[in-house]
TORPA-4810 file (N, C-alpha, C, O; in nm, 3 decimals):
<nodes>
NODE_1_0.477_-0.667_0.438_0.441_-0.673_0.298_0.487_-0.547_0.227_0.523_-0.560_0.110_X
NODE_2_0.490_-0.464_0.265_0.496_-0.294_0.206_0.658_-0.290_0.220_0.709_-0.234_0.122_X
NODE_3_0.720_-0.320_0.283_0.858_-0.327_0.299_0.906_-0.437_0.179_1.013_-0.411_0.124_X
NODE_4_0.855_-0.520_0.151_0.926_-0.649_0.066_0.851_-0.574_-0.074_0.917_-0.580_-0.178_X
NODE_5_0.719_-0.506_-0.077_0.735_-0.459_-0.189_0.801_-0.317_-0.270_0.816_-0.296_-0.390_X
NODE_6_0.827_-0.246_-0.170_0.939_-0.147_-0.161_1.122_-0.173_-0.214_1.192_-0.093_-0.276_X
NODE_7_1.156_-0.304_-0.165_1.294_-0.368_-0.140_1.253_-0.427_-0.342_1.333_-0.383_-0.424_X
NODE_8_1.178_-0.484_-0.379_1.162_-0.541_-0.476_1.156_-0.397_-0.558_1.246_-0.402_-0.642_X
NODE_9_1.094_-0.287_-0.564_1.128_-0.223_-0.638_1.221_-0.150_-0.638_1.231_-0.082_-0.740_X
NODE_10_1.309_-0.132_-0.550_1.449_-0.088_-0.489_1.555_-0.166_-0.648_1.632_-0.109_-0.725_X
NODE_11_1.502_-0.334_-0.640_1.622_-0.393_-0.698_1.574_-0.376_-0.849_1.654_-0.429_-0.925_X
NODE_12_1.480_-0.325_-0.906_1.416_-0.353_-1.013_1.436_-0.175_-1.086_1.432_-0.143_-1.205_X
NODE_13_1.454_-0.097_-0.977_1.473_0.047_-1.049_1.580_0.043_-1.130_1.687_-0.016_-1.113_X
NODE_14_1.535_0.131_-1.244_1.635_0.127_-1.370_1.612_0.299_-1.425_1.513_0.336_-1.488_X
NODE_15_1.726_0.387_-1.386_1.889_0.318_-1.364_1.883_0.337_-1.266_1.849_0.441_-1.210_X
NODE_16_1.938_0.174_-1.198_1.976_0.189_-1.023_2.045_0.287_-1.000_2.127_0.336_-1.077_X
NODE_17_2.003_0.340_-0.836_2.038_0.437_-0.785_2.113_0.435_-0.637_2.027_0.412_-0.552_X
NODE_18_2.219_0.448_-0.589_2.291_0.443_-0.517_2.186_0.462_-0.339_2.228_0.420_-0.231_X
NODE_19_2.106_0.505_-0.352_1.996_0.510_-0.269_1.979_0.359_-0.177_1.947_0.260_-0.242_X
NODE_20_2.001_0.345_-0.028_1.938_0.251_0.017_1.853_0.230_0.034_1.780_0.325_0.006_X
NODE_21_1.762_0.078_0.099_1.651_0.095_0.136_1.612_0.164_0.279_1.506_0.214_0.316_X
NODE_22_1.735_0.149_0.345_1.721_0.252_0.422_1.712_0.470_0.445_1.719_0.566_0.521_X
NODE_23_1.699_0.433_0.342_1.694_0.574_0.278_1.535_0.592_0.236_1.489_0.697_0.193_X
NODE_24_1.483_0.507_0.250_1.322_0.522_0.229_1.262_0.506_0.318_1.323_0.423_0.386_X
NODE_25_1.168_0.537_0.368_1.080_0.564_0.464_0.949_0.464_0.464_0.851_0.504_0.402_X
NODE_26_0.944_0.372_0.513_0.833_0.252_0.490_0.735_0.345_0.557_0.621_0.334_0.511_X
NODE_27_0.751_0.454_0.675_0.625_0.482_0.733_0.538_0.542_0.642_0.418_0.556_0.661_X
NODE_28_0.616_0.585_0.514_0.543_0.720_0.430_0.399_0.591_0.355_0.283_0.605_0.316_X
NODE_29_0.472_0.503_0.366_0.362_0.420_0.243_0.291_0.299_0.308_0.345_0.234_0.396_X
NODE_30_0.176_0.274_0.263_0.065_0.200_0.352_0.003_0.091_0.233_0.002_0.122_0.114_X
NODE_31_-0.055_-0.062_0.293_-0.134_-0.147_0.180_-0.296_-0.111_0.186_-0.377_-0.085_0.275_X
NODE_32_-0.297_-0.121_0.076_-0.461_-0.100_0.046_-0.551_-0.176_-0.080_-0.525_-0.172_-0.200_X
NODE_33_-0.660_-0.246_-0.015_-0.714_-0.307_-0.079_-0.817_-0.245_-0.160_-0.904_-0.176_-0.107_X
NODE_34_-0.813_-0.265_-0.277_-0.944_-0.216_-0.398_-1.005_-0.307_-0.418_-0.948_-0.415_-0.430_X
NODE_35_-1.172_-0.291_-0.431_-1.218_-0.394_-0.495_-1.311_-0.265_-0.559_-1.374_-0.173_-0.506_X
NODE_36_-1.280_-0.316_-0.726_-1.392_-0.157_-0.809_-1.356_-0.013_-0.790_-1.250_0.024_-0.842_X
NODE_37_-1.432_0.080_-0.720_-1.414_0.166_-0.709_-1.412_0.178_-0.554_-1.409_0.293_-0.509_X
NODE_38_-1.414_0.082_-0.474_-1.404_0.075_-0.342_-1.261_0.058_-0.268_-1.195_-0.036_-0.311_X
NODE_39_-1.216_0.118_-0.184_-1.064_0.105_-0.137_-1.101_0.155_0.030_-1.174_0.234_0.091_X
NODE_40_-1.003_0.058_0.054_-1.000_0.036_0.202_-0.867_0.021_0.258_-0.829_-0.096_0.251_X
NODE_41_-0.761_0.123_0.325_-0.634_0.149_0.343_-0.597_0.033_0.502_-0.648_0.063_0.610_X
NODE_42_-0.533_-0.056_0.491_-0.515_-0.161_0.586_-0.405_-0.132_0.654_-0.300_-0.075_0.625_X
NODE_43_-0.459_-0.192_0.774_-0.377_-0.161_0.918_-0.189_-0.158_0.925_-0.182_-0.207_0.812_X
NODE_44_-0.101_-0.148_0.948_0.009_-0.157_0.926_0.030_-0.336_0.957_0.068_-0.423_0.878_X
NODE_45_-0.017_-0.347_1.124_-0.022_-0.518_1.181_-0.109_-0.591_1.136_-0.139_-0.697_1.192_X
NODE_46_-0.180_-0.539_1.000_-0.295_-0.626_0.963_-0.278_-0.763_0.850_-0.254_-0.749_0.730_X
NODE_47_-0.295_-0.889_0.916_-0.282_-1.037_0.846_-0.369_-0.991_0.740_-0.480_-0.938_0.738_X
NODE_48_-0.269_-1.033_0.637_-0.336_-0.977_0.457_-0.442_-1.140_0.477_-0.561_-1.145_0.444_X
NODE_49_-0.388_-1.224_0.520_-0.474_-1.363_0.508_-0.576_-1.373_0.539_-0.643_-1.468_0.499_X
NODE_50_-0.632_-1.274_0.626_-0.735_-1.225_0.724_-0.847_-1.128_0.641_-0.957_-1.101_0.690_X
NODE_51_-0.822_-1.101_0.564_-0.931_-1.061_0.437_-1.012_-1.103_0.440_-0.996_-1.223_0.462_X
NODE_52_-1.182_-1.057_0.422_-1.304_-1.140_0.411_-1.324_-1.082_0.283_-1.261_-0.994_0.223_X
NODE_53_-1.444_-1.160_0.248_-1.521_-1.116_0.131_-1.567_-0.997_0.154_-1.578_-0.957_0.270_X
NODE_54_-1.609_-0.903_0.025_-1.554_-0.931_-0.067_-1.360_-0.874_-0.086_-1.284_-0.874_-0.183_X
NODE_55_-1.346_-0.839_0.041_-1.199_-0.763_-0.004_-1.087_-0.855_-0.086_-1.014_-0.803_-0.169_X
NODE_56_-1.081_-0.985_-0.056_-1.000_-1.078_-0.079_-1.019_-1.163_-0.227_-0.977_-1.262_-0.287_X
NODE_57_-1.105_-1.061_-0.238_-1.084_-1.084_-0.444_-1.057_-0.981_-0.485_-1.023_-0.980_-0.603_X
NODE_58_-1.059_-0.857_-0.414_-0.996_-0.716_-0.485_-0.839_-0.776_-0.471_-0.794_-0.887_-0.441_X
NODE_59_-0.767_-0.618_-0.515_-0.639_-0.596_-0.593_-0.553_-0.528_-0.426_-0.612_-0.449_-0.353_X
NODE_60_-0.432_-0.573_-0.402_-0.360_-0.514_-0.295_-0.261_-0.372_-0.375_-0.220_-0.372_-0.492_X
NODE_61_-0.251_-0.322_-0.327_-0.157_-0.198_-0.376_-0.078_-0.127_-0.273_-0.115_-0.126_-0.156_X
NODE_62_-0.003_-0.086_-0.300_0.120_-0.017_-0.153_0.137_0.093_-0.248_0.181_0.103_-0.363_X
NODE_63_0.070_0.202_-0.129_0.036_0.330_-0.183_0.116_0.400_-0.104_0.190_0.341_-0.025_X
NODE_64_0.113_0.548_-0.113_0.172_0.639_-0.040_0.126_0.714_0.069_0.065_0.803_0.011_X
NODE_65_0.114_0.737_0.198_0.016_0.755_0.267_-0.051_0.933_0.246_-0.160_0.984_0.274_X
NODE_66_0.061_0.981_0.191_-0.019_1.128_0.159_-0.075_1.127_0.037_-0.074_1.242_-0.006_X
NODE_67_-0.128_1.048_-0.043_-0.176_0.999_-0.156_-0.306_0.939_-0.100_-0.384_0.903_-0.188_X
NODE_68_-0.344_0.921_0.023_-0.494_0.934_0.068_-0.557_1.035_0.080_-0.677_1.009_0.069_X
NODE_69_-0.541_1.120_0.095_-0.613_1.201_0.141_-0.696_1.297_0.015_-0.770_1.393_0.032_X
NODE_70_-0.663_1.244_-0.088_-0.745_1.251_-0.239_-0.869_1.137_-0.222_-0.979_1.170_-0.267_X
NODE_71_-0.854_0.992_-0.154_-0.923_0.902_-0.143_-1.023_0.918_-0.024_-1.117_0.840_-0.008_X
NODE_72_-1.000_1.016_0.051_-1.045_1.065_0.219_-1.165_1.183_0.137_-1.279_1.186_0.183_X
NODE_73_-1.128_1.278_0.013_-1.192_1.373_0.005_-1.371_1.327_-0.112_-1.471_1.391_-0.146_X
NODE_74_-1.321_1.186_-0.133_-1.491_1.142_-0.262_-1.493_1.019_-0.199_-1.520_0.916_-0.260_X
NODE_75_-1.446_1.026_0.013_-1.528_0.954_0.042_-1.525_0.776_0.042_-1.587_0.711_0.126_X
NODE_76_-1.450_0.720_-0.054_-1.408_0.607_-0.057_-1.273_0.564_-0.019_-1.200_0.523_-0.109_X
NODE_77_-1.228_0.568_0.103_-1.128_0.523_0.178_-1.167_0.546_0.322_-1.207_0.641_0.389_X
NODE_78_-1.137_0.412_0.341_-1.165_0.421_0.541_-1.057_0.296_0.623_-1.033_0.194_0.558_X
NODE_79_-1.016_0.306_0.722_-0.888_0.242_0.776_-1.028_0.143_0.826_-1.134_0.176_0.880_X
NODE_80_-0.970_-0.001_0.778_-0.975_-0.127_0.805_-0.943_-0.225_0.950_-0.956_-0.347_0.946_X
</nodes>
């Protein structure tokens, strides 16, 4: 999932940039589910289909993985 949404913004950057997608680093960035003010950073092998309530009415987002550790420090982020 984080890879296809990476590749999609690859083709959508404006002004395209000679940059592959191999030139990006999928390990750097991770999916994470919000619901409110609640966020929960999901497994790399983790079936998005596999969501329970309430996560699976929150919002998915493909974040950056050093961009947790703001979410690690007030407490609301924990690996899924």
């Amino acid at each position: 999932v984080v890879e296809l949404v990476l590749e999609q913004l690859a083709k959508i950057q404006s002004p395209p940039t000679h940059l592959e997608m191999n030139a990006v680093d999928v390990d750097n960035f991770c999916l994470v589910a919000v619901v409110g003010a609640r966020e929960r950073r999901l497994k790399d092998d983790f079936a998005v289909t596999r969501l329970q309530s309430p996560w699976n009415k929150g919002r998915l987002f493909v974040r950056r993985r050093s961009a947790l550790l703001a979410a690690v420090e007030y407490g609301n982020e924990a690996a899924v």
